[in-house]
N, C-alpha and C positions, 0 to 999 in steps of 0.2 A: 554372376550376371549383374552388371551394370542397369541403372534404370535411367533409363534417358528422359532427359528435362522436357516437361508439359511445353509445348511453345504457346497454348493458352494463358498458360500459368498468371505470367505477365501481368495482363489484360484482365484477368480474372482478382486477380490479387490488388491491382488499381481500383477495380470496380468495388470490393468488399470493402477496399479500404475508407471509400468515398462513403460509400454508405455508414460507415460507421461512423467516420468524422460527422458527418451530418444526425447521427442518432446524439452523436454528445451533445454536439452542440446546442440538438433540440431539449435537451436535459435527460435524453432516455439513456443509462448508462448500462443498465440491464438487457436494455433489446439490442446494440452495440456488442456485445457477448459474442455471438453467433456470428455475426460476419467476421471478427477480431479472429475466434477461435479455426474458421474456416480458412482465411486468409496465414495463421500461423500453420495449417496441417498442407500448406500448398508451398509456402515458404519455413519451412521450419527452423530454418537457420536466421533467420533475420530478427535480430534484437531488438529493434525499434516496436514490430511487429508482439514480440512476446512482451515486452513493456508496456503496450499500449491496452493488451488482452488484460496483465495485469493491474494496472492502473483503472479500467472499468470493473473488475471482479473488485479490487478493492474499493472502489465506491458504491456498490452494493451491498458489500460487509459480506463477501464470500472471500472471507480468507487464504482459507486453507488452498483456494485455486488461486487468488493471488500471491501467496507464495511462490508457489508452484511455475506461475509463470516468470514471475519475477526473478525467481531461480534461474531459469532458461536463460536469459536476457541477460544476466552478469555470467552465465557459462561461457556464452557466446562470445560477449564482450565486456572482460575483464576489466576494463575501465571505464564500462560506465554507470557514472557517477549517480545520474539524475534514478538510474534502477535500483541502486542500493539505496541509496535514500527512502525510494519507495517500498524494500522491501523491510526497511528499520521499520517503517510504519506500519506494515503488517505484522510483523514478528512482536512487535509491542502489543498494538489491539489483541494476540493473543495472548501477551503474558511473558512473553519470552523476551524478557529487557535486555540480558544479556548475550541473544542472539541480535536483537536489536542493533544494541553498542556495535557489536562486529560489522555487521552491517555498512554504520554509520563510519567507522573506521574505515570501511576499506573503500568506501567511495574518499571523494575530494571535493575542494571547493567550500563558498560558503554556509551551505546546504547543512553540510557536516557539523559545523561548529553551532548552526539553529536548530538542531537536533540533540545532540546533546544537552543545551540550554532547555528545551519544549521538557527532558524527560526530568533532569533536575527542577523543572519546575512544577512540571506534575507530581513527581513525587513528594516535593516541599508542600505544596496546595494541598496533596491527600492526606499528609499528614498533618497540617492544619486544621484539614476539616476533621479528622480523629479526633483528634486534641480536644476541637470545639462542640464535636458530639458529647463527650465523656463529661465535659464542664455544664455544657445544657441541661443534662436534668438536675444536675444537682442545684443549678441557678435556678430552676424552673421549683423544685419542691420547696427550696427556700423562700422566694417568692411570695408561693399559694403560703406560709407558714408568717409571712409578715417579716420575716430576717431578711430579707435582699431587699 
């Protein structure tokens, strides 16, 4: 059995949408959630919609649901760009570089190429700061000791 389309839907899905854009904008990225997530269970198939679900979960550092939706959004449509980007971003805050990179790979654009640079240079920076942790104390005991 077939399930025949909401003709509310529409109208319902404009109005969630409006509200939400107007939560970002106000800076609430959190209260934007709920109308996003309501708007994607009425349109499930529209990618912009699970991008955008995503894009506020990950500005609240709820990951694991911005994956999730982020996921959704390059199922639906495999070429776009600007979701993979953003779910490199996620996949990194978790850890996951190398899901990352993929990520980043399979979008396009110049998005791709600022993204690979951002992780190479996080990674160069974190390793900086190792480096410069590990030299600190021994600068610092030599120091209080009158040798530095």
């Amino acid at each position: 059995m077939s399930q025949s389309p909401n003709p509310a839907a529409p109208q319902q899905v404009a109005t969630l949408l409006a509200l939400a854009a107007e939560l970002l904008r106000a800076g609430q990225p959190a209260d934007a959630i709920a109308p996003l997530h309501d708007a994607a269970l009425l349109q499930p198939s529209n990618p912009i919609i699970q991008h955008d679900l995503g894009l506020a979960c990950l500005e609240v550092g709820r990951i694991p649901d911005a994956i999730a939706a982020l996921q959704r959004a390059v199922a639906r449509n495999p070429s776009y760009s600007d979701a993979y980007f953003r779910l490199g971003i996620a996949l990194e805050k978790l850890g996951n570089i190398g899901g990352a990179i993929v990520a980043y790979d399979r979008g396009s654009g110049p998005a791709l190429w600022s993204a690979h640079w951002a992780i190479a240079t996080r990674r160069s920076a974190v390793s900086a700061v190792r480096r410069q942790a590990e030299v600190r104390p021994a600068s610092a005991a030599l120091a209080r000791r009158g040798r530095y």
